[in-house]
C-alpha positions in Angstrom: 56.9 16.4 -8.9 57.0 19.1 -12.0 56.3 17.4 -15.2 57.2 19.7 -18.3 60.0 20.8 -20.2 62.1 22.9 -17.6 63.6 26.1 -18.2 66.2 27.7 -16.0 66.6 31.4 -15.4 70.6 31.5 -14.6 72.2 34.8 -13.2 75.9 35.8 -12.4 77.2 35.8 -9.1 80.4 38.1 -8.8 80.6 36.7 -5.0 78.7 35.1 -2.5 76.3 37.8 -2.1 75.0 38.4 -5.4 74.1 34.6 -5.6 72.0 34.2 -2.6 70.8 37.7 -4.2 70.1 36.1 -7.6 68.2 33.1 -6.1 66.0 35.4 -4.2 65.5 37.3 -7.0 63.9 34.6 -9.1 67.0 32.4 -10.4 66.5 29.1 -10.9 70.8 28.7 -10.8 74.1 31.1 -10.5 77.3 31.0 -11.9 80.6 31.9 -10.0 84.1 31.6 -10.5 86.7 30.0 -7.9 89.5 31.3 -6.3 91.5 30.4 -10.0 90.6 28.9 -13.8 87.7 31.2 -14.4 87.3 33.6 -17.3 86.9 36.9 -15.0 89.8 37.0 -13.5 88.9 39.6 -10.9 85.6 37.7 -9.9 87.1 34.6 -7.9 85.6 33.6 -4.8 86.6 30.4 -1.7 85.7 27.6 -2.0 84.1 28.3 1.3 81.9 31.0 0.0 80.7 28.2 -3.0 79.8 25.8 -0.1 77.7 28.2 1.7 76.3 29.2 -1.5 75.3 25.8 -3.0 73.6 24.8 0.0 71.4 28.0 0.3 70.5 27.2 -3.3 69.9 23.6 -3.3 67.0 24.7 -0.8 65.2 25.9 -3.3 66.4 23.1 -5.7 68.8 26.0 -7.6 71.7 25.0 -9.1 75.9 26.2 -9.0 77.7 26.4 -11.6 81.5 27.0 -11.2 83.3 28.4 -14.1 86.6 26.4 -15.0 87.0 28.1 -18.2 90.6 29.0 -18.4 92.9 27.4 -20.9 95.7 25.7 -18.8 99.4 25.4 -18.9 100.9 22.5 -18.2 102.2 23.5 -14.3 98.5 24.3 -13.5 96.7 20.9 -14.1 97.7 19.1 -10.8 96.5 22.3 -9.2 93.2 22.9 -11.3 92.1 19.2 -10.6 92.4 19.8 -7.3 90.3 22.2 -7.0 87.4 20.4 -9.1 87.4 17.7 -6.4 87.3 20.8 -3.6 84.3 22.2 -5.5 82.6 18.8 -6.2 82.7 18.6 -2.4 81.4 21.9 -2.1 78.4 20.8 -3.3 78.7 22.5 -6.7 76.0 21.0 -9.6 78.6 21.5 -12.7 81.5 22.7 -14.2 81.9 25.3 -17.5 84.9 24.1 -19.3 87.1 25.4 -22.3 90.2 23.2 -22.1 89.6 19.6 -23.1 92.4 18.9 -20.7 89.9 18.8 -18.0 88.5 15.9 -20.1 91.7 13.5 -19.4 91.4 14.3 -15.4 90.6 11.7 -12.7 87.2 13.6 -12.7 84.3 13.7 -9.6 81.2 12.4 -10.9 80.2 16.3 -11.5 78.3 17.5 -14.7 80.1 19.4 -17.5 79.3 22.0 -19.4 81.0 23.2 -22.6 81.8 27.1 -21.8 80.8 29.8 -25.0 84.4 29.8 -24.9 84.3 26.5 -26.7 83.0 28.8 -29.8 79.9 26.3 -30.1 78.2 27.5 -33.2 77.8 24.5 -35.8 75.9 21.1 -34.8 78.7 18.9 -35.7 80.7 21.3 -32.4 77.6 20.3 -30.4 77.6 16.5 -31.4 81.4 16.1 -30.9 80.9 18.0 -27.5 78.1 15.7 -26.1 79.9 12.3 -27.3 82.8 14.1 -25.2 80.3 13.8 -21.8 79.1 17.0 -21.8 75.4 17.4 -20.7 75.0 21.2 -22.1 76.3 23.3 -24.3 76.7 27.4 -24.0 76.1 28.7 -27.5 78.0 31.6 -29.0 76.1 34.6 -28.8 76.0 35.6 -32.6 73.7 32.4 -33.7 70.3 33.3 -35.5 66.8 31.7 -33.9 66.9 30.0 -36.9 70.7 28.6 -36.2 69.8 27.1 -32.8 66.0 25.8 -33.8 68.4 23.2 -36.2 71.3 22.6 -33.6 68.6 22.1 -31.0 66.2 19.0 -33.9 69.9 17.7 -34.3 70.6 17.6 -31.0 67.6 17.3 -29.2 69.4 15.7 -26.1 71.7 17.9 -25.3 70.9 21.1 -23.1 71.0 24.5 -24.6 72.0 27.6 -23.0 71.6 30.8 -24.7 72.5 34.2 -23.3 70.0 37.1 -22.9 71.0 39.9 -21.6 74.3 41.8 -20.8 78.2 43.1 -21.9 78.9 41.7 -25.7 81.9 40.8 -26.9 82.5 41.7 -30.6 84.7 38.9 -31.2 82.9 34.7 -30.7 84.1 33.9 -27.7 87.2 32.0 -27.5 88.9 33.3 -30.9 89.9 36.8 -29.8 93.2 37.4 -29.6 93.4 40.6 -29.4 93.9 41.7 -25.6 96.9 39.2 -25.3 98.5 40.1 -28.4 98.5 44.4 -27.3 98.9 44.1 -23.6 99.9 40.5 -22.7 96.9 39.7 -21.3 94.7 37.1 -22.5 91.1 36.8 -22.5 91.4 32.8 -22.6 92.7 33.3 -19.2 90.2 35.1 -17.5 92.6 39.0 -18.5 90.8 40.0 -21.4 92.0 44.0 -21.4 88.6 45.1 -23.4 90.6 46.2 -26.3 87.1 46.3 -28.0 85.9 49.3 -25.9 88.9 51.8 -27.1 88.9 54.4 -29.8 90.0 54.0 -32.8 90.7 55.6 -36.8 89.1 53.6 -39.7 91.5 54.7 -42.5 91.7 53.5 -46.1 94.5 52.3 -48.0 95.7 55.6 -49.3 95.8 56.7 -45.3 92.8 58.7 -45.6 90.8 58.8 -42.2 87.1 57.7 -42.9 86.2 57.9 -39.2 88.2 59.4 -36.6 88.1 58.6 -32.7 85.2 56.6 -32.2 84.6 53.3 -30.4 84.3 51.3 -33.5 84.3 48.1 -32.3 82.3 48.4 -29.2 78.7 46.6 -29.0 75.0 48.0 -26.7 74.5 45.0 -24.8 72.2 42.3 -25.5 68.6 42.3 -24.5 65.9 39.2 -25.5 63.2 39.6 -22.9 60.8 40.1 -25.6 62.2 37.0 -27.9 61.9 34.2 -24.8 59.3 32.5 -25.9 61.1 32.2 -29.4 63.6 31.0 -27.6 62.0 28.7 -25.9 60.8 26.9 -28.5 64.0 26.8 -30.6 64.6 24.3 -27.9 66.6 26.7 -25.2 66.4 25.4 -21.7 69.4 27.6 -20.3 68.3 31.9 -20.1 72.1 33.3 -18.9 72.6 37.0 -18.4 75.7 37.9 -18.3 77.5 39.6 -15.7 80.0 38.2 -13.4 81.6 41.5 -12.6 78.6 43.1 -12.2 77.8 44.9 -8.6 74.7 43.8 -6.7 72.0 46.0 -7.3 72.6 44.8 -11.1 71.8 41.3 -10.7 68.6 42.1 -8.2 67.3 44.5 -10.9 68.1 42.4 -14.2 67.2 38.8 -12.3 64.3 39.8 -11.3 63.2 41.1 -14.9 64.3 38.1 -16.2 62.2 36.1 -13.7 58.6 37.9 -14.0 59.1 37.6 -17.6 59.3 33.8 -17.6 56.6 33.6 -14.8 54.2 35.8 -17.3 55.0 33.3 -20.2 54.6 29.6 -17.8 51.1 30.9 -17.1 50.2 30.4 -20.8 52.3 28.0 -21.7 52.1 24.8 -18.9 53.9 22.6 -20.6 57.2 24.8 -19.1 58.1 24.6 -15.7 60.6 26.5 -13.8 63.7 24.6 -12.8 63.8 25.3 -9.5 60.9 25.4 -6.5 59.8 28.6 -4.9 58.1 32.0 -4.9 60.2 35.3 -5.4 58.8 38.7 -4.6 60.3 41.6 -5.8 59.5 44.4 -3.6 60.1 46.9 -6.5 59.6 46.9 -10.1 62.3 45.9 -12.2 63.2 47.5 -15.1 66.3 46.5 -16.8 66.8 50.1 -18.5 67.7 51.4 -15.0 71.0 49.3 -14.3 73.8 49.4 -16.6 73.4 49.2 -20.2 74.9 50.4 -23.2 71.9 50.6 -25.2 70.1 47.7 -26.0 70.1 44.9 -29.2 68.8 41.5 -29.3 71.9 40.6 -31.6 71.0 38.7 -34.8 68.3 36.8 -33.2 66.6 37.3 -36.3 69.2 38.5 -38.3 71.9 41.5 -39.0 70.4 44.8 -38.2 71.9 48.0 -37.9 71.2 48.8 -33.5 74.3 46.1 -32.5 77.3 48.9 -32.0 77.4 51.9 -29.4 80.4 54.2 -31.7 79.7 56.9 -29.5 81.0 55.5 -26.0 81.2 52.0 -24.4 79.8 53.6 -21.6 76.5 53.1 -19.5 74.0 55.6 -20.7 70.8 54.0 -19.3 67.4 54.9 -19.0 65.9 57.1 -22.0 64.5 60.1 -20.1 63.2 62.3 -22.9 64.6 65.3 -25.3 65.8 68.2 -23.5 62.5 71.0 -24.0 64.4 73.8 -22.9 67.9 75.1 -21.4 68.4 77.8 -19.2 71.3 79.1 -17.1 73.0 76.1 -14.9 69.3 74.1 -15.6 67.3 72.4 -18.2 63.6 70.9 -18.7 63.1 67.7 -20.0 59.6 66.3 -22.2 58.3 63.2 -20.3 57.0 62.3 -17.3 59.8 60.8 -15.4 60.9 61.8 -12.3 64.3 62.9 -11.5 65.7 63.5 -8.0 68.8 65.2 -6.2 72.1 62.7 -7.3 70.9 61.5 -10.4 73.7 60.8 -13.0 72.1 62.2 -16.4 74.1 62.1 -19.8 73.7 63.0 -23.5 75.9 63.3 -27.1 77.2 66.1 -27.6 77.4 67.5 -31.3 80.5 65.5 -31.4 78.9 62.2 -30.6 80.5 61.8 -27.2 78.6 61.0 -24.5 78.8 63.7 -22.1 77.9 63.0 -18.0 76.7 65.5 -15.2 75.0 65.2 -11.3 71.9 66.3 -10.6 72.5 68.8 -8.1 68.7 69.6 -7.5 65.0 69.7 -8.7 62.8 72.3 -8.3 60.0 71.8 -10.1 59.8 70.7 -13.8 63.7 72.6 -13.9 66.6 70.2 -13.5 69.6 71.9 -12.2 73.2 70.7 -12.5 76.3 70.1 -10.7 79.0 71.9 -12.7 82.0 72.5 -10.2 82.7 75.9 -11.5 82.0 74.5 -15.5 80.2 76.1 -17.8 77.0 75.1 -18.9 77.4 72.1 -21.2 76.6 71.9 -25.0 73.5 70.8 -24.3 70.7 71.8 -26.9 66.6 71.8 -27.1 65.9 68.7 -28.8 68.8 66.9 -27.1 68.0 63.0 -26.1 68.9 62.7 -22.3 69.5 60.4 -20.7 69.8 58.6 -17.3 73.2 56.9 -16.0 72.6 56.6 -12.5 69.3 56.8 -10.4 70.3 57.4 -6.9 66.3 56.2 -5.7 66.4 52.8 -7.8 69.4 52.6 -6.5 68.8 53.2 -2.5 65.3 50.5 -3.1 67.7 48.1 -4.3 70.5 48.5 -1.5 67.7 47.5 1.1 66.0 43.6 1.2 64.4 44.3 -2.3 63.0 40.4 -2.4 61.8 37.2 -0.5 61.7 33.9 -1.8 59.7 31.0 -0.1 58.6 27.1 -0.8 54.9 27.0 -0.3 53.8 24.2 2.2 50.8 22.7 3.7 50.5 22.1 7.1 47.9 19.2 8.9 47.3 19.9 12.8 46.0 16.3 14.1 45.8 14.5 17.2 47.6 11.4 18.1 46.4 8.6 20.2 48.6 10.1 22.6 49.4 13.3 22.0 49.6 15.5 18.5 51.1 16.2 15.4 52.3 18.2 13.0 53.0 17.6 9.3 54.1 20.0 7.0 53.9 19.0 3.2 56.0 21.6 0.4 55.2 22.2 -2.8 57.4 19.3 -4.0 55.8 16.9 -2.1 58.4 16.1 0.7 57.3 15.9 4.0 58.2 16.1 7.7 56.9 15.8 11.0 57.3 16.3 14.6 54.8 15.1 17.5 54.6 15.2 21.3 52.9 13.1 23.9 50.9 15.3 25.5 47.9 15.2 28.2 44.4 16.1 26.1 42.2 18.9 27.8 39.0 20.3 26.5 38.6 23.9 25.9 35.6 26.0 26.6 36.1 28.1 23.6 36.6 27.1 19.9 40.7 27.0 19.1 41.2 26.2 15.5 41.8 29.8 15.2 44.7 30.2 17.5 46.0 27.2 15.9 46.4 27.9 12.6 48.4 31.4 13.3 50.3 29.4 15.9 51.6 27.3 12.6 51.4 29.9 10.0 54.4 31.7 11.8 56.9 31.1 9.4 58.5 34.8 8.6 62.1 33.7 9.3 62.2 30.7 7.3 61.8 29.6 3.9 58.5 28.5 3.7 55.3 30.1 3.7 52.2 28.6 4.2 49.4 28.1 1.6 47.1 25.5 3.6 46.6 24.9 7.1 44.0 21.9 8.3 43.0 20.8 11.3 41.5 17.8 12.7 40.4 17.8 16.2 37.9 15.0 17.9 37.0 18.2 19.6 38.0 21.6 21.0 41.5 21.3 22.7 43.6 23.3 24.6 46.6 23.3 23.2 48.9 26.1 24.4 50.7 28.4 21.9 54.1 27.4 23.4 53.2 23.9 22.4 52.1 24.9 18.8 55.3 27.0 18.0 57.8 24.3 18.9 55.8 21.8 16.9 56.0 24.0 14.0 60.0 24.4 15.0 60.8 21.3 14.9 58.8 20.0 11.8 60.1 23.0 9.9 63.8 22.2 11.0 63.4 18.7 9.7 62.0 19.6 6.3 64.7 21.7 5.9 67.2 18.9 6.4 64.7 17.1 4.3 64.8 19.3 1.6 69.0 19.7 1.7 69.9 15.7 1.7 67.0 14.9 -1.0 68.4 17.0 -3.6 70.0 15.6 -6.7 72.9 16.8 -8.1 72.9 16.9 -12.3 73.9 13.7 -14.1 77.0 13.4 -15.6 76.8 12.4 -19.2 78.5 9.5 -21.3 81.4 9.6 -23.3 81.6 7.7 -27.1 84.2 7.5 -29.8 84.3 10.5 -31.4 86.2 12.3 -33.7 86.5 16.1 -33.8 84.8 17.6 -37.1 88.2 18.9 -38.8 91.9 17.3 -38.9 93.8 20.2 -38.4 93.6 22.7 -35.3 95.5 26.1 -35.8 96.3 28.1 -33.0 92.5 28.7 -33.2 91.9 25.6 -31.2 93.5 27.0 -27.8 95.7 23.9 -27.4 98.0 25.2 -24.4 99.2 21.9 -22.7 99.8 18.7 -23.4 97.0 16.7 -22.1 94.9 19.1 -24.5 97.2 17.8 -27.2 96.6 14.0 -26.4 92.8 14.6 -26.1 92.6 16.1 -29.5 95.0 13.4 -31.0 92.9 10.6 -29.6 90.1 12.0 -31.0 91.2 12.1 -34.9 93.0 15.3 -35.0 96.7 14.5 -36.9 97.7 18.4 -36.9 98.0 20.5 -33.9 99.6 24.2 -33.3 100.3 25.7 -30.6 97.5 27.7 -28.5 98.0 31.9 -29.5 99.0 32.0 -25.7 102.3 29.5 -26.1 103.5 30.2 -29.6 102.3 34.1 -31.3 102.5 33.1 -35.2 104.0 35.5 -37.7 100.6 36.8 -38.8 97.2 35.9 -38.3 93.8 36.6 -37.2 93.3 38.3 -34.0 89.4 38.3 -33.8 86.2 37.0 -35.6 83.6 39.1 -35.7 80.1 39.0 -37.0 79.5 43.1 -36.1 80.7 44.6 -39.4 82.2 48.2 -39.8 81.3 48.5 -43.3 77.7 47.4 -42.8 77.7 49.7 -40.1 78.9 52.6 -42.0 76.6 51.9 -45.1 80.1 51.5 -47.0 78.9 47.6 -47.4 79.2 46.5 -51.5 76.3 44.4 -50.9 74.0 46.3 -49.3 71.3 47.2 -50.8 70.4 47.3 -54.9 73.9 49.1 -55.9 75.9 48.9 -52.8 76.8 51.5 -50.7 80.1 54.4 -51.1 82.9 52.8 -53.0 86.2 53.3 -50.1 89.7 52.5 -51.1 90.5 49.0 -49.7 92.1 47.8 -47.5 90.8 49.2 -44.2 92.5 50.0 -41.6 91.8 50.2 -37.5 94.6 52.5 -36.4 94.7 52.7 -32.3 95.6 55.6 -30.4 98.9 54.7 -29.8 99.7 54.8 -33.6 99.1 51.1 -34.1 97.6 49.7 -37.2 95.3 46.4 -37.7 93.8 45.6 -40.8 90.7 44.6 -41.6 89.5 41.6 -44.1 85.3 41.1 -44.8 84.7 37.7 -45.0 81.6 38.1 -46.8 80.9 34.6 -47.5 80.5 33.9 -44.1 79.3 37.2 -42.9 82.7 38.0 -40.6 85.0 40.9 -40.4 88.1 39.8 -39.5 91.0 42.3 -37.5 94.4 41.2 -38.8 97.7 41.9 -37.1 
């Protein structure tokens, strides 16, 4: 058995596909979302496909996690139950939950965990959550190391997960209101519309445009593979990359990253153990620059810097290839050393500071020539930082079997009083054997050769072998035949072994607890009644209506810790004496004419978009 604090390396599975994928990758546990209730609407999957899915995991002692993260009206409770109990059955290892209605359910004995939907980023969220029965918490994204080293010393029971990598939201997760109050659509139920990725004016209070047409409230995307260690010991058990819209070759690159990362820190540091059994290998080298990004920030890990926001585009832009050396007619050479090849996807800003996108059409030598369609030549200048959007080889490597992942095992060849046996042993001690009655012959030439490769065929399963021992009162014939349907049948039954001894996740224990504050506005997602009773019973005296249900006159329609002033160096407190003085209020104004202003909470460090 591992001994040692374990840390989990959890991926995004879109579909049945890119979680076997993950787990193969290096995943110690996936997260999917069911056919209904999850918080990407357009990534629902059978319950079928969890079933299959949770079993090829559990294999490798890899968790499912099902994402129940929707807030619920009252006409979809019976419905959403049901379908817990379906996915309990399905063999799933836990639930992510926003709506505390779940909580006042005739419940499975599955796990819970409190979704970054919840908006957990105080200890007194955390403490109320796990006296509520849930075993782990996902903690908003914007929290310092230093914020989660104290939630984790005040909470030292309770799991952790932190994201690492991926898409941003500007607003903490669960309080943005944004996509539902502009197009109906809301991104508590699984329809965010990614207002934060559109264009918009900043203009001041005498309607003078400070910024025009950028994307002002669109984030790079989060990358910590160099802070997991940190992270570690702030007490993080849970690594999630984001992702579950993702494509395929995305979660084999960025998985597998992720994995050889942890892998290179476990070797130093053994009191860590990976949560799940198994070797991956990657038959390529992963590099997270050459899948989608945005850019990359690891997002006030260690504080506010000024790398969080991608003004410019919400695009891709990908790898950094090098400035553009020199531009000729329908071609251009690049400094570096990287290779490009025929249906590349390159892209650069323009002297606007738009991101501008072209095919390679071919290579010939150190001269990259472009697919224009009868365009001209584009804007592009010596000096100009290019970059790479789309590699058409990475991405060919990674549409092929790009990984294995096997248990080790050892295997003991010995003879019976009547026959002989096979045992095979895998690296978490469980074992299985088969045996055969069988009529002993000497052999006139020595055979512990043949016998070992006889049982170290194991290509098409999940094992491999890493010890093979054989004792013999003798040479034996024993044929090959023989040897390969003892190894069969002992590998067929530590299989089965290895499904019906794994151990689903403990559910936790509920206490008496009230909720930190009295009063929940509409900030508190209450959407049906059983939400309503759970809060009451748990101290809360004043409850409003979820943002969903009941649109108030005026409010708040997102929290955000990215600030626009900072990020313009128009911040009064930056700095010795501040940066430009701007006539206040600021204004977002949208391209189709509408206005949302803008209120710098500076005590807290939040900017706050008004309608």
């Amino acid at each position: 058995m591992k001994e040692g604090r374990t840390i989990e390396l959890l991926a995004p599975a879109k579909n049945l596909e890119c979680g076997i994928e993950a787990i193969k990758h290096g995943a110690d546990a996936v997260y999917i979302g069911a056919g209904r209730f999850g918080a990407r609407q357009a990534a629902g999957n059978p319950v079928e496909d969890i079933t299959e899915l949770t079993r090829f995991a559990h294999f490798y002692g890899a968790k499912v996690y099902v994402t129940v993260n929707t807030i619920l009206k009252d006409s979809e409770l019976a419905d959403a139950e049901k379908l817990i109990w379906q996915l309990y059955e399905a063999g799933a290892d836990a639930l992510l939950v926003q709506d505390m209605a779940v909580l006042r359910m005739k419940l499975p004995p599955i796990a819970l965990h409190a979704s970054t939907q919840c908006d957990v980023r105080s200890v007194e969220k955390v403490r109320f959550l796990a006296g509520c029965g849930f075993t782990r918490v996902v903690l908003a994204r914007e929290l310092s190391l230093a914020e989660i080293t104290d939630i984790h010393n005040a909470c030292p029971d309770v799991e952790l997960e932190c994201f690492v990598h991926g898409a941003l939201c500007v607003s903490y997760s669960g309080q943005c209101y944004a996509s539902q109050y502009c197009f109906g659509r809301s991104a508590n139920r699984g329809e965010c519309a990614q207002f934060c990725r559109l264009k918009f004016d900043l203009v001041d209070s005498d309607d003078n445009v400070i910024v025009k047409g950028k994307h002002l409230l669109s984030l790079r995307d989060m990358n910590r593979m160099e802070y997991l260690e940190e992270l570690m010991d702030a007490g993080v058990c849970s690594f999630k990359i984001e992702g579950r819209l993702k494509d395929v070759s995305y979660v084999k690159n960025v998985t597998a990253a992720y994995s050889q990362a942890i892998e290179k820190i476990l070797i130093r540091r053994s009191e860590f153990v990976r949560a799940s059994s198994g070797r991956s290998i990657a038959h390529f080298t992963p590099d997270v620059n050459r899948s989608f990004n945005r850019g990359f920030t690891d997002y006030f890990l260690y504080g506010r810097t000024g790398d969080i926001y991608s003004f410019g585009t919400p695009k891709s832009i990908g790898e950094k290839m090098g400035p553009v050396k020199e531009v000729g007619r329908g071609w251009i050479k690049v400094s570096g050393f990287k290779a490009f090849h025929n249906g590349d996807g390159l892209c650069f800003f323009n002297r606007e500071g738009e991101l501008e996108g072209y095919r390679v059409n071919r290579v010939e030598g150190n001269r990259v020539f472009l697919f224009l369609e009868n365009a001209d030549m584009p804007s592009i200048t010596a000096g100009t930082e290019l970059y790479r959007n789309y590699d058409l080889e990475f991405e060919k490597v990674l549409s092929k079997e790009s990984a294995t992942r096997k248990i080790g095992v050892d295997i003991l060849f010995e003879e019976t009083p009547n026959g002989y046996q096979v045992t095979m042993t895998d690296e978490d001690g469980l074992s299985a054997a088969a045996s055969v009655e069988w009529q002993k012959e000497d052999a006139r030439t020595p055979q512990e050769a043949n016998i070992r490769t006889q049982l170290s065929k194991l290509g098409g399963t999940g094992f491999e072998v890493q010890n093979v021992d054989v004792k013999l009162e003798g040479e034996r014939f024993i044929p090959s035949s023989l040897l390969s349907d003892l190894r069969r049948q002992a590998t067929a039954e530590l299989e089965r072994i290895r499904l019906e001894s794994y151990v689903r996740p403990v559910t936790g224990s509920s206490a008496n607890t009230d909720y930190p504050v009295t009063k929940l506005t509409y900030l508190g997602n209450v959407m049906n009644a059983q939400a309503r009773t759970f809060y009451q019973d748990h101290g809360v005296t004043s409850i409003d209506d979820a943002f969903e249900k009941s649109v108030p006159d005026s409010g708040v329609i997102m929290f955000c810790r990215h600030c626009i002033r900072y990020a313009l160096g128009i911040c009064p407190h930056r700095g010795k004496n501040g940066g430009p003085q701007v006539k206040e209020p600021l204004y977002l104004e949208s391209a189709d004419g509408r206005r949302f202003r803008l209120r710098f909470n500076c005590s807290d460090c939040q900017m706050e978009i008004l309608y």
